[in-house]
C-alpha positions as a Markdown table, in Angstrom:
| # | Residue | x | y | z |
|---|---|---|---|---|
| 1 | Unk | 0.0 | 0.0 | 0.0 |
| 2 | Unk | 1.5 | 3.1 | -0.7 |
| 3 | Unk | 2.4 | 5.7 | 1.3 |
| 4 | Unk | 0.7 | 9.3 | -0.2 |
| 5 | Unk | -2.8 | 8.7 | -0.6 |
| 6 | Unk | -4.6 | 11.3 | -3.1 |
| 7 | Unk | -7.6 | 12.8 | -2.4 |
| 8 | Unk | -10.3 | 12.1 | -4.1 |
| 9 | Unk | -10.9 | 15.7 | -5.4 |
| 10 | Unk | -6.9 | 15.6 | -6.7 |
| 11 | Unk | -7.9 | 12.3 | -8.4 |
| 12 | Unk | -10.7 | 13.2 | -10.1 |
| 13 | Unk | -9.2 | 16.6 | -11.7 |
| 14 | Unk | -6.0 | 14.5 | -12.4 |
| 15 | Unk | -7.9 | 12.2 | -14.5 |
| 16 | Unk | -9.8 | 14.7 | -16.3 |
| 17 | Unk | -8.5 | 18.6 | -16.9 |
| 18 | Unk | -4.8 | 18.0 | -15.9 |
| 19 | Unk | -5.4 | 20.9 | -13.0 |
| 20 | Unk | -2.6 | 19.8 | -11.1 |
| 21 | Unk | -0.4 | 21.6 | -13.1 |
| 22 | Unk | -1.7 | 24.9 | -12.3 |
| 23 | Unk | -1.1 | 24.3 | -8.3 |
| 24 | Unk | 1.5 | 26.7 | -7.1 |
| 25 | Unk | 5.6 | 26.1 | -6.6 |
| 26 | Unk | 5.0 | 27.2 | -3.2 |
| 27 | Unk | 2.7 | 24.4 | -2.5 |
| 28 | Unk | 5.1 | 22.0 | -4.4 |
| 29 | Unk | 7.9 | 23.0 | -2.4 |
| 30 | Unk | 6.0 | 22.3 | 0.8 |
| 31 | Unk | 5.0 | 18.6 | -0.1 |
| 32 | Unk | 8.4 | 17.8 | -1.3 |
| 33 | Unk | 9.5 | 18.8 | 2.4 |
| 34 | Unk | 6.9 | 17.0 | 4.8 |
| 35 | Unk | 4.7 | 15.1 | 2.8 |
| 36 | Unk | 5.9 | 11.2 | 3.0 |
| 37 | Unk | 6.6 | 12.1 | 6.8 |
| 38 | Unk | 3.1 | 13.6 | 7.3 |
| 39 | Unk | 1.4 | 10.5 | 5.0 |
| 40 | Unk | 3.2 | 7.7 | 6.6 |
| 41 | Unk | 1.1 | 7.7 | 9.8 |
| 42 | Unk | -2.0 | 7.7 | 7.8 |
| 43 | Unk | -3.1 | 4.3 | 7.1 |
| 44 | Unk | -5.4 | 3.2 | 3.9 |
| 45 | Unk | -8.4 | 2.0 | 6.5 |
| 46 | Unk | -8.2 | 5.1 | 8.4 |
| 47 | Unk | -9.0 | 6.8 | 5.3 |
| 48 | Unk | -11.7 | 4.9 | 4.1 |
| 49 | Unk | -13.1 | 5.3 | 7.2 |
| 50 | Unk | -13.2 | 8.7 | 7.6 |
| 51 | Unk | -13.6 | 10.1 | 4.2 |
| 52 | Unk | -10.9 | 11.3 | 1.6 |
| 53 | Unk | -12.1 | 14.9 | 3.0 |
| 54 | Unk | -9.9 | 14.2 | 6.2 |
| 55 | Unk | -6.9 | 13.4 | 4.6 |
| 56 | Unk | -7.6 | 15.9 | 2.0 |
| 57 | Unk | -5.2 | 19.3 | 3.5 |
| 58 | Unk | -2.1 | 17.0 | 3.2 |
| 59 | Unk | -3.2 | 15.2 | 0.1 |
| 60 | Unk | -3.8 | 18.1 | -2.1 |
| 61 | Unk | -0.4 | 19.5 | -1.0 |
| 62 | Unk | 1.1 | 16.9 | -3.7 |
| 63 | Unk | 0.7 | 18.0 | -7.4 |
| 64 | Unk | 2.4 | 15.5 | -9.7 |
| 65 | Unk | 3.6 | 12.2 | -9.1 |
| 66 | Unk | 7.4 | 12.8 | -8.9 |
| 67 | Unk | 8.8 | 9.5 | -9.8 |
| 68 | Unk | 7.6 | 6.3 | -11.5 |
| 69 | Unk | 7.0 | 4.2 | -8.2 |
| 70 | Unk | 4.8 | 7.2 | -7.0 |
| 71 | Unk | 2.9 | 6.9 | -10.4 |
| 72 | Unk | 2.4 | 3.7 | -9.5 |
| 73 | Unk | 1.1 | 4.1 | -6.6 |
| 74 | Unk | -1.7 | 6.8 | -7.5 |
| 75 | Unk | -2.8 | 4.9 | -10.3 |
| 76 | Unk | -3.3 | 2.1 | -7.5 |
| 77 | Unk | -5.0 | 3.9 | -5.1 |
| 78 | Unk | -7.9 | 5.1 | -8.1 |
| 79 | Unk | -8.9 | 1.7 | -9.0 |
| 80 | Unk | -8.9 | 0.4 | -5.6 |
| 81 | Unk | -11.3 | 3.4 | -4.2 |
| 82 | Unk | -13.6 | 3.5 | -7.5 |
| 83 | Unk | -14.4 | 0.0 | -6.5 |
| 84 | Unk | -14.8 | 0.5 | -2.7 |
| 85 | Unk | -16.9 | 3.7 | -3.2 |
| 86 | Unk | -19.0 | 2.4 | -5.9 |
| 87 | Unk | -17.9 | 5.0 | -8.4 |
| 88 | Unk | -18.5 | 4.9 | -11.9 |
| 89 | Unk | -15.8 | 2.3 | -13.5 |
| 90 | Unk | -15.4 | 4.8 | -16.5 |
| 91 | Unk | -13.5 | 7.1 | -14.0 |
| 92 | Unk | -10.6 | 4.9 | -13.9 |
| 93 | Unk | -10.6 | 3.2 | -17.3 |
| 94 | Unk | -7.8 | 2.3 | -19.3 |
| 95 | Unk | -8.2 | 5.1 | -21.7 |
| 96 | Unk | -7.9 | 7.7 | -19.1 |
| 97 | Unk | -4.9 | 6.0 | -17.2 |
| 98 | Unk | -3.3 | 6.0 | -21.0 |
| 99 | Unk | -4.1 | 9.5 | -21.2 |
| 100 | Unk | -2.5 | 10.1 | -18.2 |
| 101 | Unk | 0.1 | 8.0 | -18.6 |
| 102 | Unk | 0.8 | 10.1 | -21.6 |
| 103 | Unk | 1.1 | 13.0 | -19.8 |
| 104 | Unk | 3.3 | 12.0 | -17.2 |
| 105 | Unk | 5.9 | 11.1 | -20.2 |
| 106 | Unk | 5.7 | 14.4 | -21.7 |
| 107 | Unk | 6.6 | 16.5 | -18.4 |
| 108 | Unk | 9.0 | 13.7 | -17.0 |
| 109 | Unk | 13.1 | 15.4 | -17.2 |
| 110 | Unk | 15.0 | 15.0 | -20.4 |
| 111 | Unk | 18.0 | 13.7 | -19.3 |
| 112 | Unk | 16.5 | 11.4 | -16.4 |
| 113 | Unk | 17.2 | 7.2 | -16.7 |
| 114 | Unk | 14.7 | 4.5 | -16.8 |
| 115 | Unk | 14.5 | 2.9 | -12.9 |
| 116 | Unk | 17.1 | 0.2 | -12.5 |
| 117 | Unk | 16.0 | -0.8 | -9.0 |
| 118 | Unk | 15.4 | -4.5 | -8.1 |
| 119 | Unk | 11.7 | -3.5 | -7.3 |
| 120 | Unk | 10.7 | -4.0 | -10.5 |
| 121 | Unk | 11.7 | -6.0 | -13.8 |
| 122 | Unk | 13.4 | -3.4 | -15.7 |
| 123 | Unk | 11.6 | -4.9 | -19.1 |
| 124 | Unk | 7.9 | -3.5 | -17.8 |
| 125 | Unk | 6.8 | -0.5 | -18.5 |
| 126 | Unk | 4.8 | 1.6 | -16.1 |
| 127 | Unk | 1.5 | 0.0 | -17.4 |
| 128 | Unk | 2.4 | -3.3 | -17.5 |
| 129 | Unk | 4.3 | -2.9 | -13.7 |
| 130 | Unk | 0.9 | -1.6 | -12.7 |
| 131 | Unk | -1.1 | -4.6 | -14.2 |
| 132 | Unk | 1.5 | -7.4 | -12.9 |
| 133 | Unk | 0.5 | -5.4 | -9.4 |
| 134 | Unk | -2.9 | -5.3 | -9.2 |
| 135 | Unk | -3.4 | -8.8 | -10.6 |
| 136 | Unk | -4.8 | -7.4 | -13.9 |
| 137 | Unk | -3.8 | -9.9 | -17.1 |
| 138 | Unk | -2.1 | -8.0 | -19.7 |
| 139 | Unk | -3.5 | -8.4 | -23.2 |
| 140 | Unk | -3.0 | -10.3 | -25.5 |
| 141 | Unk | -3.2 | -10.9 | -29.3 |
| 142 | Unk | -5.6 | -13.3 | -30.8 |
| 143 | Unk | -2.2 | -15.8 | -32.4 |
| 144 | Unk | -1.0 | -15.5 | -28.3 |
| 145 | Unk | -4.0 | -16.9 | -27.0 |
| 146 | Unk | -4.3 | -19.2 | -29.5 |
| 147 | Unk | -0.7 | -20.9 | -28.9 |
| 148 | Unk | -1.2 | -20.4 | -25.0 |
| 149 | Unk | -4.7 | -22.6 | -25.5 |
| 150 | Unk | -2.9 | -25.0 | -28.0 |
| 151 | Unk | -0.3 | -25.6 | -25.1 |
| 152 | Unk | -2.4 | -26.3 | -22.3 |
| 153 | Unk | -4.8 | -28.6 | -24.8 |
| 154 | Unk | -1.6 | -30.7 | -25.1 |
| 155 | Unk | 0.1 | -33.6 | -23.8 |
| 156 | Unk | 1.0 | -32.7 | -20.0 |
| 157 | Unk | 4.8 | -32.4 | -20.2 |
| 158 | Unk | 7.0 | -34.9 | -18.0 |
| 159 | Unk | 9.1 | -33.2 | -15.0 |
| 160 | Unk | 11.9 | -30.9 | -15.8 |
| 161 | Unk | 14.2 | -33.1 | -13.6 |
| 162 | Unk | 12.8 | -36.8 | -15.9 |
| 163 | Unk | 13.4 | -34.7 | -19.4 |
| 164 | Unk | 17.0 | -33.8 | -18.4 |
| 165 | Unk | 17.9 | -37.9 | -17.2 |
| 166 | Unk | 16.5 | -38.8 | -20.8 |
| 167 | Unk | 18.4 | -35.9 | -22.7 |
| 168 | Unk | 21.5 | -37.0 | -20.8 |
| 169 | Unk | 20.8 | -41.0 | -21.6 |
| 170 | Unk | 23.7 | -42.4 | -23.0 |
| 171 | Unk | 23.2 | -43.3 | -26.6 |
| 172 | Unk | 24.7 | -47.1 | -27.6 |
| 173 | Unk | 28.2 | -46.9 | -29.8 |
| 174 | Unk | 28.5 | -46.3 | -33.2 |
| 175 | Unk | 30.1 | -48.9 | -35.4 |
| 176 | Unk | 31.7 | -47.0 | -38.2 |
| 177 | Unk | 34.2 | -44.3 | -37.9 |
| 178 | Unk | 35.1 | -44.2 | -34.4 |
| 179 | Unk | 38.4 | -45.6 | -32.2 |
| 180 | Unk | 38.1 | -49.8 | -31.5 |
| 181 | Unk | 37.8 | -49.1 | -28.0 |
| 182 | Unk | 34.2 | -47.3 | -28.7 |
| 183 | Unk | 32.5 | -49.8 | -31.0 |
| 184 | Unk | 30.3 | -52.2 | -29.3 |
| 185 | Unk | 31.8 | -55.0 | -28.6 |
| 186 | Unk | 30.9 | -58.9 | -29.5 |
| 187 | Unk | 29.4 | -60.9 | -26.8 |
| 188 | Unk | 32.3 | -63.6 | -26.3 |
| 189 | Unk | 35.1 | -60.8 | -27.2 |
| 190 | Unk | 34.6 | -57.3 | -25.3 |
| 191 | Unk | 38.0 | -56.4 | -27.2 |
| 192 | Unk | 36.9 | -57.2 | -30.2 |
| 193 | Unk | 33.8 | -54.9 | -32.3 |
| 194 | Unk | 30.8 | -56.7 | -33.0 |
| 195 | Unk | 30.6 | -55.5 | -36.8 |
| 196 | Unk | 33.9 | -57.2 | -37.2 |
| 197 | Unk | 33.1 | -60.7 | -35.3 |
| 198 | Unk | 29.5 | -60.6 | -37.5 |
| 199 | Unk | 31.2 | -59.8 | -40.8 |
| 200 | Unk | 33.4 | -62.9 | -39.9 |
| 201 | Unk | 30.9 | -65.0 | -38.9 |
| 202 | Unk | 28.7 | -64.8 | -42.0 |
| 203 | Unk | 31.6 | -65.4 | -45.0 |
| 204 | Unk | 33.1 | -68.6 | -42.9 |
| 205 | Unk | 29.2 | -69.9 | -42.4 |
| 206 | Unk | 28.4 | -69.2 | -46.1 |
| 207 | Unk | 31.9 | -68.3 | -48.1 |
| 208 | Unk | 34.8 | -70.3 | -47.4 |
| 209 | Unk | 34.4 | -72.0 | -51.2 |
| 210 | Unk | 33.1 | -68.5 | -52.4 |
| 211 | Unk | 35.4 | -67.6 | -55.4 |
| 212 | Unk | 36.9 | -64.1 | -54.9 |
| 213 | Unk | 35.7 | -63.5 | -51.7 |
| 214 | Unk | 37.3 | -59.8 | -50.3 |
| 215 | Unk | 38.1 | -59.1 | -53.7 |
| 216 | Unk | 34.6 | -58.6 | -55.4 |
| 217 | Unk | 33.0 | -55.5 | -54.3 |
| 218 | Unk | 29.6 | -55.4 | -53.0 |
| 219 | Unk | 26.4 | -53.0 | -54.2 |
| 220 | Unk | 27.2 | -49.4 | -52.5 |
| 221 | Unk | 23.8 | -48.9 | -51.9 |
| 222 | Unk | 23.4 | -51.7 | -49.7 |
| 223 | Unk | 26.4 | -51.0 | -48.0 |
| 224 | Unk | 25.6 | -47.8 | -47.0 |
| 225 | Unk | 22.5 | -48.7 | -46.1 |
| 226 | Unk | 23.8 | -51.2 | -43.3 |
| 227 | Unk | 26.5 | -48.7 | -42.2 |
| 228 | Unk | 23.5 | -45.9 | -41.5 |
| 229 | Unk | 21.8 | -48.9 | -39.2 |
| 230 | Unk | 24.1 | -49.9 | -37.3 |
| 231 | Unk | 25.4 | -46.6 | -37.2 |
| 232 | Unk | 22.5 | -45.5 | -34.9 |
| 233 | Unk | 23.7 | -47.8 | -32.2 |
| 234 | Unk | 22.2 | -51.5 | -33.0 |
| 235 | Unk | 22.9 | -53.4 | -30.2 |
| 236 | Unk | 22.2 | -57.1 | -31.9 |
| 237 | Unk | 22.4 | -57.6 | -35.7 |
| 238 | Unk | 19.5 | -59.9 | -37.6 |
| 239 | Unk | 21.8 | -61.9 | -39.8 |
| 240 | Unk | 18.4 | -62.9 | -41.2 |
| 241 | Unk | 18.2 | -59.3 | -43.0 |
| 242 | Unk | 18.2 | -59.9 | -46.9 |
| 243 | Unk | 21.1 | -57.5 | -46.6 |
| 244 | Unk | 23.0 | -59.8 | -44.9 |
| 245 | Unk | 22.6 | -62.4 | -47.0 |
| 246 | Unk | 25.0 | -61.1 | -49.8 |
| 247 | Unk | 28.9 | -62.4 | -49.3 |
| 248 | Unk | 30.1 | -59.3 | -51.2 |
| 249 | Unk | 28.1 | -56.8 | -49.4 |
| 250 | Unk | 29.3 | -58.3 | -46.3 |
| 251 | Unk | 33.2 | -58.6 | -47.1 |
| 252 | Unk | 33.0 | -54.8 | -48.4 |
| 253 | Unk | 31.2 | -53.9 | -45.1 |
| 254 | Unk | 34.3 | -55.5 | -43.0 |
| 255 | Unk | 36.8 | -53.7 | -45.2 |
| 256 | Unk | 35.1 | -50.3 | -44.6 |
| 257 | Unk | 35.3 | -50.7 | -41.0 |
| 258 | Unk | 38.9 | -51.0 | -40.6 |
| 259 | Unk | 39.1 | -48.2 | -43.8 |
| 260 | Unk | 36.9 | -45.7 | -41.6 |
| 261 | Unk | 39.0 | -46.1 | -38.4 |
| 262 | Unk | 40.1 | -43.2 | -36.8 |
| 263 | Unk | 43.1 | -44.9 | -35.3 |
| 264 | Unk | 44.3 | -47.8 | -37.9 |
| 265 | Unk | 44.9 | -51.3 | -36.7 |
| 266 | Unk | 48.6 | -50.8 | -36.4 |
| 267 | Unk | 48.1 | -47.8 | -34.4 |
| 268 | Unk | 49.6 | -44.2 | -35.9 |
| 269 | Unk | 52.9 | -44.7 | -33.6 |
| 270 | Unk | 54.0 | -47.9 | -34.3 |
| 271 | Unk | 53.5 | -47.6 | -38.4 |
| 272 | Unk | 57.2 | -46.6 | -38.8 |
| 273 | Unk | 58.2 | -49.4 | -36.5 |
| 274 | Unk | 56.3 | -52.1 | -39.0 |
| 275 | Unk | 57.7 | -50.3 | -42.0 |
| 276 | Unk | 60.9 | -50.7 | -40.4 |
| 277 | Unk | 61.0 | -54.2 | -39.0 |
| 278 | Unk | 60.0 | -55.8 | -42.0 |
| 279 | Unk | 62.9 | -54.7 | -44.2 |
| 280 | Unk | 65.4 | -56.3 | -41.7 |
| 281 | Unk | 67.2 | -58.4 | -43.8 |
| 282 | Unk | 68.1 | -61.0 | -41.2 |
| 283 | Unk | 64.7 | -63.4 | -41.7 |
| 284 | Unk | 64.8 | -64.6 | -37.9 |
| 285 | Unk | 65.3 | -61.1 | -36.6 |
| 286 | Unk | 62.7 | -59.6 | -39.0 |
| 287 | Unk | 60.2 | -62.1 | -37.6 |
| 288 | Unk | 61.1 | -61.5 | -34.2 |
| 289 | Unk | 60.7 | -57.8 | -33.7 |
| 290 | Unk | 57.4 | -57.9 | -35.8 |
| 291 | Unk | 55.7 | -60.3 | -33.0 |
| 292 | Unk | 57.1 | -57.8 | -30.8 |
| 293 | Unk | 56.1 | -54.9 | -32.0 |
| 294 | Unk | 52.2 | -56.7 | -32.2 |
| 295 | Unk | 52.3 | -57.9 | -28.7 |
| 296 | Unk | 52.9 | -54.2 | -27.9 |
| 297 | Unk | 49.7 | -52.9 | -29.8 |
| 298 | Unk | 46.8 | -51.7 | -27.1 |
| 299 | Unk | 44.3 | -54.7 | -26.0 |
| 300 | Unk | 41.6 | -53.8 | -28.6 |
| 301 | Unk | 44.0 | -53.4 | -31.3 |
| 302 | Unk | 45.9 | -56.6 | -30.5 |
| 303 | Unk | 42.8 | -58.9 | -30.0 |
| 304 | Unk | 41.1 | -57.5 | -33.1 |
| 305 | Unk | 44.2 | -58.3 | -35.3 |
| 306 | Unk | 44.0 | -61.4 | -34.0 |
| 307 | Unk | 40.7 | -62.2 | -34.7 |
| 308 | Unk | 40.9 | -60.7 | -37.9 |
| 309 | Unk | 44.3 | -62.7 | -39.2 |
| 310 | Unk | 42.9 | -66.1 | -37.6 |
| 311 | Unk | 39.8 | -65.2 | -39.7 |
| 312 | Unk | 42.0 | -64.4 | -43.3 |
| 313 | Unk | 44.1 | -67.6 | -42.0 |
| 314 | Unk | 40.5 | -70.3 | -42.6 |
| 315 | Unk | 40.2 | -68.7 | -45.7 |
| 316 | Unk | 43.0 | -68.8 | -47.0 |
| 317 | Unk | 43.4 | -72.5 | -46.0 |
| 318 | Unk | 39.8 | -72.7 | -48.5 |
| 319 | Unk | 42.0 | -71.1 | -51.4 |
| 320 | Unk | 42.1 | -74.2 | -53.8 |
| 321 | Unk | 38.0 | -73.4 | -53.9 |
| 322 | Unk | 37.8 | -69.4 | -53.4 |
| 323 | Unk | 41.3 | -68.2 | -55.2 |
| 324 | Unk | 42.3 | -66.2 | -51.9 |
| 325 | Unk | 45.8 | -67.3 | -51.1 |
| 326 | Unk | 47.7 | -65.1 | -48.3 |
| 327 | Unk | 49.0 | -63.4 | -51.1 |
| 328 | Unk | 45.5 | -62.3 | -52.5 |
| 329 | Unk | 44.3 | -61.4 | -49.0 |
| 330 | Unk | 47.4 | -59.4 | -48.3 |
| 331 | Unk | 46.9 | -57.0 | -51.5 |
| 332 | Unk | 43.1 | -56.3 | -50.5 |
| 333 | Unk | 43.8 | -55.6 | -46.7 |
| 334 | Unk | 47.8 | -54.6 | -46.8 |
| 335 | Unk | 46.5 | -51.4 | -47.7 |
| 336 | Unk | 43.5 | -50.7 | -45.3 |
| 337 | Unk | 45.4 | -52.1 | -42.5 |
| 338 | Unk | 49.2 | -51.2 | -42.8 |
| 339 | Unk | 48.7 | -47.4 | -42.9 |
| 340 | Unk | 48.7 | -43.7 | -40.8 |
| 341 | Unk | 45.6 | -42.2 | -40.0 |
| 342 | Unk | 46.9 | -38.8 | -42.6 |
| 343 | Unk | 48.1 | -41.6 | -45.4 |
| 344 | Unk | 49.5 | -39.6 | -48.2 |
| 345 | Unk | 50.4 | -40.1 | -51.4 |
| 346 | Unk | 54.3 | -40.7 | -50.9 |
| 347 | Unk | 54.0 | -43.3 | -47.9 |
| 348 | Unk | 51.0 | -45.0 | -50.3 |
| 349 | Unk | 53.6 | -45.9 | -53.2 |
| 350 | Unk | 57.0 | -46.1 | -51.1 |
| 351 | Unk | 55.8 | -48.6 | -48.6 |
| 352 | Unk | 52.9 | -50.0 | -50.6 |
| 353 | Unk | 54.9 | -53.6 | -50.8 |
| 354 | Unk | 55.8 | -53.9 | -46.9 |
| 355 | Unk | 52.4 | -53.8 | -46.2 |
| 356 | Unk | 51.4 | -56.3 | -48.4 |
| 357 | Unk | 54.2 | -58.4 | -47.0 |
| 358 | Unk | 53.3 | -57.6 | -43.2 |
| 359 | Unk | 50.0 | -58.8 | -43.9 |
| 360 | Unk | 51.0 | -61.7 | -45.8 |
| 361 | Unk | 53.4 | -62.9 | -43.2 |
| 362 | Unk | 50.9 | -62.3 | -40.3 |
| 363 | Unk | 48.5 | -64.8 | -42.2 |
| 364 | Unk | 51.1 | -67.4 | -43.4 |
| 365 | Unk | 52.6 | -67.8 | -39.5 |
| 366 | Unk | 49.6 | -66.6 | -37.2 |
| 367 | Unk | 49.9 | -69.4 | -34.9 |
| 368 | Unk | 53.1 | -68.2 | -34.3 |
| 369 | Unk | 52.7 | -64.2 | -34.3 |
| 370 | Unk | 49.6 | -64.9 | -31.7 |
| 371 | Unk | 50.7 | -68.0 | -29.9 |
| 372 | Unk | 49.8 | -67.6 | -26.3 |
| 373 | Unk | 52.5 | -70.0 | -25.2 |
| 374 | Unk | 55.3 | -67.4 | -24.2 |
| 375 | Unk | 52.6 | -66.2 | -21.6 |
| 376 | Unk | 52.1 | -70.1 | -20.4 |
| 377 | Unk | 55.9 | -70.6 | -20.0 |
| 378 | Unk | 55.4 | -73.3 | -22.2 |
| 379 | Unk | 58.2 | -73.8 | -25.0 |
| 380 | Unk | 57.8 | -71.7 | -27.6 |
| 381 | Unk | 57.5 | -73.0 | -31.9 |
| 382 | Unk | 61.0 | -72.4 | -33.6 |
| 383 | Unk | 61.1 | -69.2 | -35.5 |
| 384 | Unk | 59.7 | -69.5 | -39.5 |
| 385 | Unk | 61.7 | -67.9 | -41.9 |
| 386 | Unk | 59.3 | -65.8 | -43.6 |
């Protein structure tokens, strides 16, 4: 409740001539002084009570409003006693409280700045401050209410606290283009990717005698179209999909994983170490820092290479049926395997043969590259001359 209550007299010629104005400076001067001090004891029921003619010698001392909380508060005051003294509602209607709003623009100082006080949200103007106070809606267009209605006609929205656990779900792994250690792994292999022991799974069941297998390239379409599924995070495959029923789709799918890793097989550090090791002339040597330098390789990177050359191993052992030797299986993955994550050009032609030879070795002596005997303590096979 404010603290200057107008009179009623004041009020009405406020709202209707502007007479205010023509009070005297004198009388200004003399409300600026004692005015709040001589209101403050005054209290709104003591005036309803008695009249607005008993407050009226230290009302009508006030002639303007001097600030914008005081304009609030007059324009408070008129709609509360229009409804308590039964006065016509036109007295205090919106037009007139524009009009006078208006005014109180025009005459406030040029050079003054908007109120930055925490009473009030500094977006509001003077209108809608005053509407937010009295409990009065503020309008609104005819699109507004329509999106407001559409809204509440809705579905009842979950809990923030519900919405934010299911925006922060973690989403299952991708399968193509991301680090080994991210791709969902197989169930009897957690260091080995799914994609990889599926791809596997489907030419041994169905293309061990398969002439040209790995080396025939499968439709695009198709394989794009099982990349983009699995992709979203597929957490089982259906090997019943017509998709996976075609050998070349499915050996074009395996080479595009390990194409589309981020970190290749042989890992971006030790690529200079292969390229290195495997043009040591001495045969027993060469062979003997290779299977060091792949026992070294991370767990997912070791495991998956093994997987992968025990895999190229049973087909090649099929070759007098499918035409794959080691040989053929080395030119088609030497390349995707054997390389830097930046491969350029240079390293492409210069060490283009030791990785078909890496590759070719790996699958000619896996048993012995991957041997887990060393770890047993059990004797370990002489070393093949490769």
């Amino acid at each position: 409740m404010p603290s200057r209550v107008p009179s009623l007299r004041m009020l009405r010629s406020f709202f209707t001539d502007g007479s205010l104005d023509s009070l005297g400076t004198s009388e200004d001067a003399r409300s600026k002084r004692h005015s709040t001090s001589d209101l403050s004891d005054v209290p709104f029921s003591a005036v309803r009570k008695e009249g607005w003619l008993h407050c009226k010698q230290i009302l009508t001392k006030k002639g303007k409003a001097e600030d914008r909380e005081d304009m609030l508060a007059w324009i408070k005051v008129i709609r509360e006693n229009s409804k308590a003294e039964g006065e016509d509602p036109g007295f205090a209607s919106q037009a007139l409280i524009n009009k006078k709003l208006n005014d109180y623009r025009k005459v406030s100082p040029a050079g003054a700045k908007p109120d930055s006080s925490p009473k009030g949200s500094r977006g509001l103007g003077i209108r809608a401050e005053f509407l937010k106070q009295t409990g009065t809606s503020v309008p609104r267009s005819p699109r507004q209410d329509a999106a407001v209605t559409k809204d509440e006609s809705g579905t009842q929205k979950a809990p923030w606290g519900i919405n934010i656990m299911k925006k922060n779900k973690k989403s299952a792994p991708r399968a193509f283009g991301v680090r080994l250690e991210d791709c969902q792994p197989a169930p009897d292999n957690k260091n080995v990717p799914l994609i990889v022991e599926a791809c596997c799974k489907v030419v041994e069941d169905r293309g061990l005698e398969y002439m040209g297998i790995y080396r025939v390239p499968g439709n695009n379409a198709v394989v794009s179209s099982l990349q983009e599924q699995l992709n979203k995070g597929a957490t089982e495959i259906n090997l019943q999909d017509e998709r996976w029923q075609d050998l070349n789709v499915i050996s074009s799918l395996l080479k595009s994983f390990f194409r589309k890793l981020p970190e290749p097989l042989f890992t971006d550090d030790k690529y200079n170490d292969f390229i290195e090791a495997n043009r040591i002339e001495d045969a027993s040597e060469r062979m003997r820092t290779l299977r060091k330098l792949i026992r070294d390789l991370p767990g997912h990177y070791y495991e998956t290479l093994k997987f992968l050359v025990g895999h190229l191993k049973t087909i090649a052992d099929h070759s007098e049926k499918n035409k794959m030797e080691p040989r053929n299986l080395a030119l088609v993955f030497g390349p995707t395997l054997v390389r830097t994550s930046e491969d350029n050009m240079t390293d492409m032609v210069t060490h283009m043969p030791d990785r078909y030879k890496i590759v070719e070795t790996l699958i000619q002596h896996s048993d012995w590259f991957f041997s887990d005997k060393e770890d047993k303590g059990e004797k370990v096979s002489p070393i093949p001359l490769g």
